[in-house]
Structure formats: C-alpha cells, structure tokens
C-alpha positions in Angstrom: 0.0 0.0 0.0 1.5 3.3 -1.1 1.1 6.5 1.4 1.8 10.0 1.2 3.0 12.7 4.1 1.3 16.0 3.9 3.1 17.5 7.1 5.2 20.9 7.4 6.9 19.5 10.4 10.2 17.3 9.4 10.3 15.8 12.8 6.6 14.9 12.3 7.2 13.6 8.5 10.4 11.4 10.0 8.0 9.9 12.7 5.1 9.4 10.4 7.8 7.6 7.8 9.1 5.4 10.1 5.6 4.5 11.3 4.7 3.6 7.7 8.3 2.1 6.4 7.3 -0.3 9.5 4.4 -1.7 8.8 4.2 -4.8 6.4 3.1 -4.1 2.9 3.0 -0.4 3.2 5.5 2.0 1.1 6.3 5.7 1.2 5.2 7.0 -2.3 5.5 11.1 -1.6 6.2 13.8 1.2 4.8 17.4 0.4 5.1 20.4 3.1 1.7 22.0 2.3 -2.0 21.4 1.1 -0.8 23.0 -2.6 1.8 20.5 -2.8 -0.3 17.8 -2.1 -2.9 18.7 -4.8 -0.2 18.9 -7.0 2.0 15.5 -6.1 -1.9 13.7 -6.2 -2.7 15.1 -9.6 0.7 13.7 -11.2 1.2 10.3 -8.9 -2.3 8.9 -6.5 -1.0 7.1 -3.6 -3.4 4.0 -1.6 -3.7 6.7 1.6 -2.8 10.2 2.3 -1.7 11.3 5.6 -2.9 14.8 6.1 -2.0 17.2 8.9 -5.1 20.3 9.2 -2.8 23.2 9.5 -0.1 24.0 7.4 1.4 27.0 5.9 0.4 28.2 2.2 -2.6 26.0 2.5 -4.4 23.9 4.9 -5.3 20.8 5.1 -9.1 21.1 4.8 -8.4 22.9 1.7 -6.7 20.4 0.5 -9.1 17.9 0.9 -11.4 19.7 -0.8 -9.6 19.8 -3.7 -8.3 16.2 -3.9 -11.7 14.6 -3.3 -12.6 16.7 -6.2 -9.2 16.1 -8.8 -7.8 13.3 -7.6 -9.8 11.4 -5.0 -8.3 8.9 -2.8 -8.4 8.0 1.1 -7.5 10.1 3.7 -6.7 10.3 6.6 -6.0 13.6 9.0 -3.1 13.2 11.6 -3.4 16.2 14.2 -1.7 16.7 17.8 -4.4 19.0 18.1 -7.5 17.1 16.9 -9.2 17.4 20.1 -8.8 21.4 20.5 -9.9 22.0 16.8 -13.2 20.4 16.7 -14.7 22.0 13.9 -11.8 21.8 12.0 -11.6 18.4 11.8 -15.6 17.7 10.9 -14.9 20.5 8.0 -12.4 17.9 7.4 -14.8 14.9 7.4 -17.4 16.4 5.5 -14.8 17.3 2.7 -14.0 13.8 2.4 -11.4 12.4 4.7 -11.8 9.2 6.3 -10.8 9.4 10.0 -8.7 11.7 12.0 -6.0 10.9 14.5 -4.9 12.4 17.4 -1.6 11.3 18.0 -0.3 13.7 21.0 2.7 11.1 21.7 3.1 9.9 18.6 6.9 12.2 18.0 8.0 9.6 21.1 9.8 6.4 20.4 9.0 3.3 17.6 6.4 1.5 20.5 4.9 4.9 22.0 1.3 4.7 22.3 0.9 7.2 19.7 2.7 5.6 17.2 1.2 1.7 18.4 -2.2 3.8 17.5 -1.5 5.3 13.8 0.3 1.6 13.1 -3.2 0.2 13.7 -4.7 2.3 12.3 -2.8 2.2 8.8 -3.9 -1.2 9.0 -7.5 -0.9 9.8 -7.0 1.9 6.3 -5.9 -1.1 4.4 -8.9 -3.2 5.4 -11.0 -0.2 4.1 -9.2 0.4 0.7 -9.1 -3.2 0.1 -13.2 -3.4 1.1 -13.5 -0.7 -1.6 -12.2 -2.1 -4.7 -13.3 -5.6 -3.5 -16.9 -7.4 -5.6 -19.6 -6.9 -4.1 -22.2 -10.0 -4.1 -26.2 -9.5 -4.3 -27.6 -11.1 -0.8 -30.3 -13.6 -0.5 -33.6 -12.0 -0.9 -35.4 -11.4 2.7 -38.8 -12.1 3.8 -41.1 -9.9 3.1 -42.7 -8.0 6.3 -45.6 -5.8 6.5 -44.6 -2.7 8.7 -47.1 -2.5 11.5 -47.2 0.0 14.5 -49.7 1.2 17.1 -48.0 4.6 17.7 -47.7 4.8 14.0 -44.0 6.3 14.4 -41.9 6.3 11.2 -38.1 5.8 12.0 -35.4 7.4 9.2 -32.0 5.7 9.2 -29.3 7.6 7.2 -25.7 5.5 6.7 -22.7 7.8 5.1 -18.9 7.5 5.7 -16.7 9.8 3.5 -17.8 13.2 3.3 -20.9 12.4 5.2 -20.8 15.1 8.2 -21.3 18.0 6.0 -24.7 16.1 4.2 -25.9 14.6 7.4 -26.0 18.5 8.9 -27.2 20.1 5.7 -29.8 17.5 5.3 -31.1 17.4 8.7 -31.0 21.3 9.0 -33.4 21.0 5.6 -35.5 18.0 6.5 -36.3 19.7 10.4 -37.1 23.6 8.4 -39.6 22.0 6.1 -41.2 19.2 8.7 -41.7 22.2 11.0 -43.1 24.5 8.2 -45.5 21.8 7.1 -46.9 21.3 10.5 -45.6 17.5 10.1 -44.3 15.4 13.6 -40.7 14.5 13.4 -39.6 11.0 12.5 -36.9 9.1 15.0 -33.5 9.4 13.7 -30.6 6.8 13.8 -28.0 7.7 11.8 -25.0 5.4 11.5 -21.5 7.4 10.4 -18.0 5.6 9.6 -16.1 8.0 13.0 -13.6 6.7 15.0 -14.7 6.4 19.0 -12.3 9.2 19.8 -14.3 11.8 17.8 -18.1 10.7 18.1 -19.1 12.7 21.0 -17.7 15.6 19.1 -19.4 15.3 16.0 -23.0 14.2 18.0 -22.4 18.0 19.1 -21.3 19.1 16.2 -24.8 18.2 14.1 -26.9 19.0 17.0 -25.4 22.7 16.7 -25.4 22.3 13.1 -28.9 21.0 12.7 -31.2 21.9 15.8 -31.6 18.3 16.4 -31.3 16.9 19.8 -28.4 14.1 18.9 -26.7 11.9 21.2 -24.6 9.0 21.0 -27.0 5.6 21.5 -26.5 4.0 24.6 -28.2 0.3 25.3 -31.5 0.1 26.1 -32.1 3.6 23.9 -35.4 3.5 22.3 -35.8 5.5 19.1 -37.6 8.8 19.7 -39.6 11.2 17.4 -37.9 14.6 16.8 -34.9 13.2 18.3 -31.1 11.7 16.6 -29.4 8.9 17.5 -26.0 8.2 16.0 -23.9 4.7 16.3 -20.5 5.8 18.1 -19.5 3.0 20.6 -16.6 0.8 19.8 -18.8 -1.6 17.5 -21.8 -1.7 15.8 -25.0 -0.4 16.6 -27.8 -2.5 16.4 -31.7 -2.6 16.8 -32.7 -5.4 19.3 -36.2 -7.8 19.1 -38.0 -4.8 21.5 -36.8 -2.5 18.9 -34.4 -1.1 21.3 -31.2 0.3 20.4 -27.9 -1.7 21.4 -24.0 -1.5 20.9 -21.9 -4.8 20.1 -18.6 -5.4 19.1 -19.0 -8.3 16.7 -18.4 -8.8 13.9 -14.8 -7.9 15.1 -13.2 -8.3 11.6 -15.6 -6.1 9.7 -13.5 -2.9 8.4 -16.5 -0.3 8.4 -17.3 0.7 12.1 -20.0 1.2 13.0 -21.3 -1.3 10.4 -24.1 1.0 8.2 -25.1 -3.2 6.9 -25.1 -4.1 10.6 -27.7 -2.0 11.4 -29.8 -2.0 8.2 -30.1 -6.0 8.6 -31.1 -5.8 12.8 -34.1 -2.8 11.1 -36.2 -6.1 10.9 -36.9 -5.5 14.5 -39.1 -2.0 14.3 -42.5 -2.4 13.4 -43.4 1.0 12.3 -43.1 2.9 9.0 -39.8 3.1 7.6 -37.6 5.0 5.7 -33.7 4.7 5.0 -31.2 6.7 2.6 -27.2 5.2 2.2 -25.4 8.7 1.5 -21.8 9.6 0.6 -19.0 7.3 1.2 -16.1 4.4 -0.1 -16.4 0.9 0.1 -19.7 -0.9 -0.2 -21.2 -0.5 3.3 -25.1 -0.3 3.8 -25.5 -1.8 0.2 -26.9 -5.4 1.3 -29.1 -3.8 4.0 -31.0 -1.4 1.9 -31.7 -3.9 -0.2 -33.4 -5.9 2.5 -35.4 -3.0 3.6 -36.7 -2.3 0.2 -37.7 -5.8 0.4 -39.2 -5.4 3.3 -41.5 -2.5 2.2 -39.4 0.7 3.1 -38.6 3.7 1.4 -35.1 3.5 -0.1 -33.0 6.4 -1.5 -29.1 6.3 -2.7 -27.3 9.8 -2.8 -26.8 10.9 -6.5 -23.2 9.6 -6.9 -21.9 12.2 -9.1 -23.1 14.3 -5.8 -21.0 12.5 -3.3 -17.2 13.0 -1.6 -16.7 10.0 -3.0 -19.5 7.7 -4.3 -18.8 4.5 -3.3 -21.6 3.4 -1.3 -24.4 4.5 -3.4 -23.3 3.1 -6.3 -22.8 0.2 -4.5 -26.6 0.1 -3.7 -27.8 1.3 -7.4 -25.7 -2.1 -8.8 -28.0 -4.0 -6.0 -31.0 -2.2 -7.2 -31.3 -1.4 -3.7 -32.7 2.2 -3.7 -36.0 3.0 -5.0 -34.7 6.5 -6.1 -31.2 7.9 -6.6 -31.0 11.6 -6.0 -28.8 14.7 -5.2 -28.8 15.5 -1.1 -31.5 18.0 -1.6 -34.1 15.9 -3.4 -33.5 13.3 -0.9 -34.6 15.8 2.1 -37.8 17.0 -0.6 -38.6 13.4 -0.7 -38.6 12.5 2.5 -40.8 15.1 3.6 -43.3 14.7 1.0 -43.8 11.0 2.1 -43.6 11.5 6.2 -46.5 14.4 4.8 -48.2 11.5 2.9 -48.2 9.3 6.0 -49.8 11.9 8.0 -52.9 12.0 5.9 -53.2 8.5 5.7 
C-alpha cells in the first residue's frame, strides 16, 4: 500500500515515515510540506492513503481535501496533535471527504509509544478499508417480506454515510427539520450510523446538533428510538436494533473494516414495526449496500445519494448495482422526498 505525508513539520514527517516504512506491505510514495503540494503531487502520482496534517502554511489541510476529493480522490486520513482542540476543523475535514482523523499527541515519542502503536493500527484498519472498496460486491439472498405494522404509528429514518458524510448529514437534517416544521408535520426518529472513529463521536453528536437543531446523542443500550430526536452509532462496535426495537451496541463482527457497520444496522431494522424509511449517502467501500436492499424488500422507502453528488460515491453506487434504492437523487431531493412521504403518512 503506497502513502503519502502531507506535514510541514520534518520531525513529524520522520515519525510518520518510520511509522509507515514499518508496517508490512506499506511503502512511502510522496512527502509534500503543504496542502498545494499535495494537490499537485496527487494530480501527477495517486497514492493508496494520504496522511494529512489540518494546519499548514500556504494552504491547509481542509483545503486540501477539498480539492483532492474533487481532482484526484483517494483515502485520507487527518493526523493532528491538536484534533481534540480544533473540533470543527476536523468535521470540515470529514465532510470534505477524509476518512478518519488521529490524534496522535505522543506519537513524535519512540518506535512503541502509544501514539505511534495507535496510527500503526490504524494504517492497518485503512488497508482493510481500501481493500473493502475495490473488492466485488455480491447481491444477498432476498429477505422475507414483512408488513410494517405500528400502534403509535411512528416512522423511523435511518441515514448511513462514511466519507464526506458530516457535512450532508448536517445540511440534510438542518433541511429536512425547516420544512417538517413548516408543514406542520411530527418529526420521524432518527438513527443515523456514520464511519467516525470512537475518539471523535461525541464531538461530532455535538457538532450536528449545533449544526442541525436536532437533539443528537450517542446511542446507549437500552435507547429507544424517539420522534424529533437523533441517535447516532459511536460506541466501539456496531450499533444495532434489538427484538424490543431497542437500540444496542456490540462489538461483533470484530473483523468487519466499516465501524459502525451501516449493513449491521440495516439487517437488525427487521426488529421496528413501524413505518420506515432509510437513505445510504456519501461514502467508499460498499457499506449499507446489502441492508437497503433488504429494507426495500421489506417495504421501506429506499433512497441512494446521487453519486456524481457525493465526496466520494462508493456506497451509493454500490446500492444502485443492487437495485437497492427506489430513487437515486442529489442531497436536496432526498430531504424533498422525505418530507413529501412523512407528509403522505400523516394524511393517511
């Protein structure tokens, strides 16, 4: 696996070297000092994974992003010391396409510091993802059919996304709660199942609740889904829906490389007996493909994000070559169409 070093710092580009020169498999492919550089070295020479730093002289690492995801795109992933203290830096970062960030406050200590045992796993767990990306992707059994029944009538909405997904989740929720409220129509529940790493969950539940003016909080067992309210998978693991059509965290499968598992929690939907509707937004790999096609199956409302409208637009197509999604539309049509059939519901 080829990666490139987008740091400023040389005592940060020697550590992140020796961290990659000493994992199995992997090889150095580029170093550039700044975001320009980067666009530039992509453009002529696409490495597997990029190793981005946020802040940077001539231009930053968001920036950056922005702009690979667009020419070039490949994986990213941010490598901070200062992750934590630059929260909304690093969900500009997300939603302009990168794959995970890193806070590595140790990591410019020895070859077996815990900062540097951390980004070694976590090239690893990158490789998994790459790999998942490019890898077929099989159509599943069909499922049993199921006729959604409820006596509260509540219709749950369950959005799956991984690269560039922040920034859609917040515009789209910040659209779908404006035109709900305008139309005088009660909120759906809301679980909505991002690729984050543990670390940064918390932040970005906060993040889209500031964003959106949805109460969101990370799902904790025994959680029951809740009109007008988010939940959002961000336990080590997978979030799942149990036979009470509660809301539970599990670690299995361990080997899976998307976490929390968008298919996982798709598949475990069988549980909720109420109206339901389900969309598989921006992201790489195939992840949530399989599962929406079992809820269309099972009577839901399935839409795929446009993929010419996605950071990258992996996981959509993914579901379009599945015939998963009952519509495939831009971010904004998505929102439109969501409320016109939550508005349908309510006058039948």
């Amino acid at each position: 696996m080829r990666v490139a070093i987008v740091n400023d710092l040389p005592i940060a580009v020697q550590a992140l070297r020796r961290c990659v020169l000493s994992e199995p498999g992997f090889e150095l492919a580029w170093v550039a000092a700044d975001g320009q550089q980067a666009v530039q070295r992509c453009a002529a020479d696409r490495p597997d994974l990029i190793l981005m730093d946020l802040f940077m002289p001539v231009m930053n690492g968001v920036e950056a992003i922005e702009r690979i995801m667009r020419d070039s795109p490949c994986a990213v992933l941010v490598i901070t010391a200062s992750a934590q203290a630059a929260t909304q830096e690093v969900f500009k970062a997300l939603a302009a396409g990168a794959l995970d960030v890193l806070d590595t406050p140790t990591l410019l200590g020895s070859a077996g510091s815990n900062g540097a045992s951390r980004l070694c796993a976590k090239l690893r767990a990158m490789r998994s993802l790459v790999q998942a990306a490019s890898g077929p992707l099989s159509r599943p059994a069909a499922a049993p059919m199921l006729t959604p029944t409820s006596a509260s009538g509540a219709s749950l909405l369950v959005l799956g996304a991984s690269t560039g997904g922040p920034g859609v989740l917040a515009q789209m929720l910040t659209q779908l709660r404006d035109k709900l409220v305008r139309s005088g129509v009660a909120l759906p529940a809301v679980v909505v199942i991002q690729h984050i790493d543990t670390a940064f969950a918390a932040g970005l539940a906060d993040w889209l609740q500031q964003s959106s003016g949805w109460p969101v909080k990370l799902a904790a067992d025994g959680d029951a889904p809740a009109a007008g309210s988010v939940h959002m998978g961000g336990a080590l693991g997978h979030l799942v829906m149990t036979p009470r059509g509660l809301l539970s965290n599990r670690r299995e499968p361990e080997g899976y490389p998307y976490r929390p598992s968008v298919d996982e929690f798709f598949y475990s939907c069988r549980h909720w007996r109420g109206r339901g509707l389900a969309a598989l937004l921006t992201g790489m790999g195939n992840d949530g493909a399989k599962g929406l096609l079992q809820l269309r199956q099972r009577g839901w409302l399935t839409l795929a994000q446009l993929p010419s409208s996605c950071a990258v637009g992996g996981m959509p197509q993914a579901a379009i070559q599945l015939d998963a999604a009952a519509q495939v539309l831009t971010p904004a049509h998505i929102v439109q169409t969501l409320h016109d059939h939550l508005l349908l519901e309510r006058k039948t």
